[in-house]
C-alpha positions in Angstrom: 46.4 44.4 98.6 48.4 44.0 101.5 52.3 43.3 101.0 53.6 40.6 102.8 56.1 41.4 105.9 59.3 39.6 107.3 59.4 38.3 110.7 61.3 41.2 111.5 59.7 44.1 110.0 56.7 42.5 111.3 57.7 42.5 115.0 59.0 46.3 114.7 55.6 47.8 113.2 53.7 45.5 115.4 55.9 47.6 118.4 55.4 50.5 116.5 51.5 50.2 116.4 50.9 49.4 119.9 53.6 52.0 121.5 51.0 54.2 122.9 50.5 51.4 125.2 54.0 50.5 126.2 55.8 51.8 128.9 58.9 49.5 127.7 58.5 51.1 124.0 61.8 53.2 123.7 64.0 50.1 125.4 62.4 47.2 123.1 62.2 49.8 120.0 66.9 50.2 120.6 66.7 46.6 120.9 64.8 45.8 118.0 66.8 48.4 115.2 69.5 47.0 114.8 68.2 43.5 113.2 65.9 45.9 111.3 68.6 48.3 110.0 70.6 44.7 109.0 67.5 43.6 107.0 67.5 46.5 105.6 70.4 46.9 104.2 70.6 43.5 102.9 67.6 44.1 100.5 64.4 42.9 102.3 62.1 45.5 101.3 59.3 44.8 104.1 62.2 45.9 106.1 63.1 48.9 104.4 59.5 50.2 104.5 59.0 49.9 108.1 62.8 51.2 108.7 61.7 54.8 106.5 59.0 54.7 108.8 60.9 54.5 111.9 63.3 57.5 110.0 60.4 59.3 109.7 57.9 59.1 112.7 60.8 58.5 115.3 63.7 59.6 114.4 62.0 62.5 112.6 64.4 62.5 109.9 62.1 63.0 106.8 65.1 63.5 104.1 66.6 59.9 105.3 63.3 58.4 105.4 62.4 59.4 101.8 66.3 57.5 100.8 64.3 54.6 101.9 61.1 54.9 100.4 63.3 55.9 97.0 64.1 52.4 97.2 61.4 50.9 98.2 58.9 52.7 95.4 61.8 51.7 92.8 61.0 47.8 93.5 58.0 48.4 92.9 56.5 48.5 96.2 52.9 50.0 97.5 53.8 51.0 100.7 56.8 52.7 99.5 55.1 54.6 96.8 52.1 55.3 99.1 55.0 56.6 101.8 57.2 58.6 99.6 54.0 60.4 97.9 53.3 61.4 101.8 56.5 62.9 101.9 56.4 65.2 98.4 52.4 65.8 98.7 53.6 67.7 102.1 57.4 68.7 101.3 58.7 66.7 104.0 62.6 65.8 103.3 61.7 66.9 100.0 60.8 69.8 97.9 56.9 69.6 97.6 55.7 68.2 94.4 52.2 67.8 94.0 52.3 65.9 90.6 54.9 63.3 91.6 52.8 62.8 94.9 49.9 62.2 92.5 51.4 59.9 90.4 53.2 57.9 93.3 49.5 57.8 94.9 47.5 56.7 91.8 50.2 53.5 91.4 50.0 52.8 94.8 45.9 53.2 94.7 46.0 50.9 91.9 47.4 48.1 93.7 45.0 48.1 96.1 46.7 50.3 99.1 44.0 51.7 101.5 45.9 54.4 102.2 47.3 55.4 98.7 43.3 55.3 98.0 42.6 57.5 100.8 45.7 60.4 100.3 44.8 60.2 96.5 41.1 61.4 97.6 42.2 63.7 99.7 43.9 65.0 96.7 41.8 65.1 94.6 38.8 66.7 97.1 36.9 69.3 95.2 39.2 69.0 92.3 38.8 65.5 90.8 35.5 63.8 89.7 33.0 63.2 92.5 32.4 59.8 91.7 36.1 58.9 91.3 36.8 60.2 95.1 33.7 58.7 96.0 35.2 55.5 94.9 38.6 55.6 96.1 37.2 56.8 99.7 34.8 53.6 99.1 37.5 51.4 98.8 39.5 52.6 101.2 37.4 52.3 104.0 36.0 48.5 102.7 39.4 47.8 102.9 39.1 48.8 107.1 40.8 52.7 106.7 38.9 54.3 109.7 40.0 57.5 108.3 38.0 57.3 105.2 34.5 56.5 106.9 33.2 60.4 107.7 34.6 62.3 104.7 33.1 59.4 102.4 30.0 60.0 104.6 29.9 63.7 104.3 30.8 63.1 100.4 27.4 60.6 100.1 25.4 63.1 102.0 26.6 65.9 99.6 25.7 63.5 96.4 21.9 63.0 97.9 22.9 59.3 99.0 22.0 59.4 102.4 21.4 55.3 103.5 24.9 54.8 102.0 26.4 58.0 104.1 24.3 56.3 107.6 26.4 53.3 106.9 29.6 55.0 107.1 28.9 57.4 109.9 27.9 54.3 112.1 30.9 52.7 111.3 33.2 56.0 111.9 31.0 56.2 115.0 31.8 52.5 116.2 36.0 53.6 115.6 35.9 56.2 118.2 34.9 59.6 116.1 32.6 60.9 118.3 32.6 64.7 116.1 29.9 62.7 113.3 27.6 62.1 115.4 25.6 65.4 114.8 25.6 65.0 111.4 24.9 61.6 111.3 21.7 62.3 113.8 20.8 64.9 111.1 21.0 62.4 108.1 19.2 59.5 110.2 16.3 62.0 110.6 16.0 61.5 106.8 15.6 57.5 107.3 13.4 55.3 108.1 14.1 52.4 110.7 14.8 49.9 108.5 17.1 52.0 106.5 19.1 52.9 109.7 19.4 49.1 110.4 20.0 48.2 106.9 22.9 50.6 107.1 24.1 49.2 110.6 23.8 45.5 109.1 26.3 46.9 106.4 28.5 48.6 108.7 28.5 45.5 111.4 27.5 48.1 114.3 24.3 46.9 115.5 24.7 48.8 119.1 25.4 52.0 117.3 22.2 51.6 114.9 20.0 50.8 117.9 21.0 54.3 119.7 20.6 55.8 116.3 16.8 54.5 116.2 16.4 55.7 119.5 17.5 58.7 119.3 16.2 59.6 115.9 12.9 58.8 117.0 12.3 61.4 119.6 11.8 64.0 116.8 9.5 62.2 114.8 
């Protein structure tokens, strides 16, 4: 599920999400805070997510930004309980707690947040069920989570489920992560053709399951 943002937390994470590629990013970021800070303040809690965020990846104020998620978490809100889980599963702003970052993560998970999904299997890697991690890394990267491609690979690969681990190593191959390519060479050798395309049909990578194929076949 993906909770609905105002116009203006909208046009602050949008700036936020593209400021690698903005000279202008620090000027339009001071322009933009103020209307933010207002919303805010006057309860919209789009606005208050995004705002913890700026607290915390800008302003580097962890202890502020975790006021915010507080808030947010209390109305109920994924994002917020996904964001304030970050902050006690690493003791940022807070004093680390483990079970509350659990618990904030599961309720978050539950709602459908990719990324609650994600930090829950992360925290529950080589603790928790298999399949359960299995599954929340599955839905996490359905949902679009690049992050969750290659560790769900390596987890299929490590469960003996090798066409469903190609799959997920061509699409963390198609985002940019060049370090799975190795290992996804080494787990294509154990495929046949069609299972590489099958898996590159599922993945919507066609280019990357072609140079797979080739590649693959040189030591057959």
């Amino acid at each position: 599920m993906v909770e609905q943002l105002s116009d203006v937390a909208r046009s602050v994470k949008d700036l936020l999400d593209s400021r690698g590629d903005d000279p202008a990013f620090a000027d339009r970021l001071d322009e933009s805070l103020p209307a933010l800070r207002a919303a805010a303040e006057a309860g919209d809690i789009s606005a208050q997510n995004v705002w913890g965020g700026v607290l915390l990846d800008v302003e580097e104020d962890p202890s502020a930004a975790a006021t915010w998620f507080e808030r947010t978490a209390g109305r109920g809100s994924a994002v917020g309980r996904r964001s304030l889980g970050f902050l006690y599963a690493n003791g940022l702003g807070v004093v680390q707690d483990l079970e509350r970052a659990e618990s904030l993560f599961r309720a978050a998970a539950e709602a459908g947040d990719g990324y609650a999904q994600f930090n829950l299997a992360q925290l529950w890697w080589g603790k928790g069920d298999v399949r359960t991690v299995a599954s929340l890394l599955r839905s996490a990267a359905e949902g679009g989570l690049d992050e969750a491609y290659t560790p769900l690979g390596d987890l299929l690969v490590a469960t003996g489920q090798d066409a469903e681990a190609m799959r997920w190593y061509l699409a963390a191959i198609g985002a940019g992560d060049a370090d799975v390519v190795h290992g996804a060479v080494e787990v294509a050798k154990r495929l046949t053709d069609s299972q590489i395309r099958r898996a590159g049909e599922q993945a919507g990578r066609p280019s990357e399951t072609e140079a797979m194929i080739g590649t693959v076949r040189t030591y057959r």
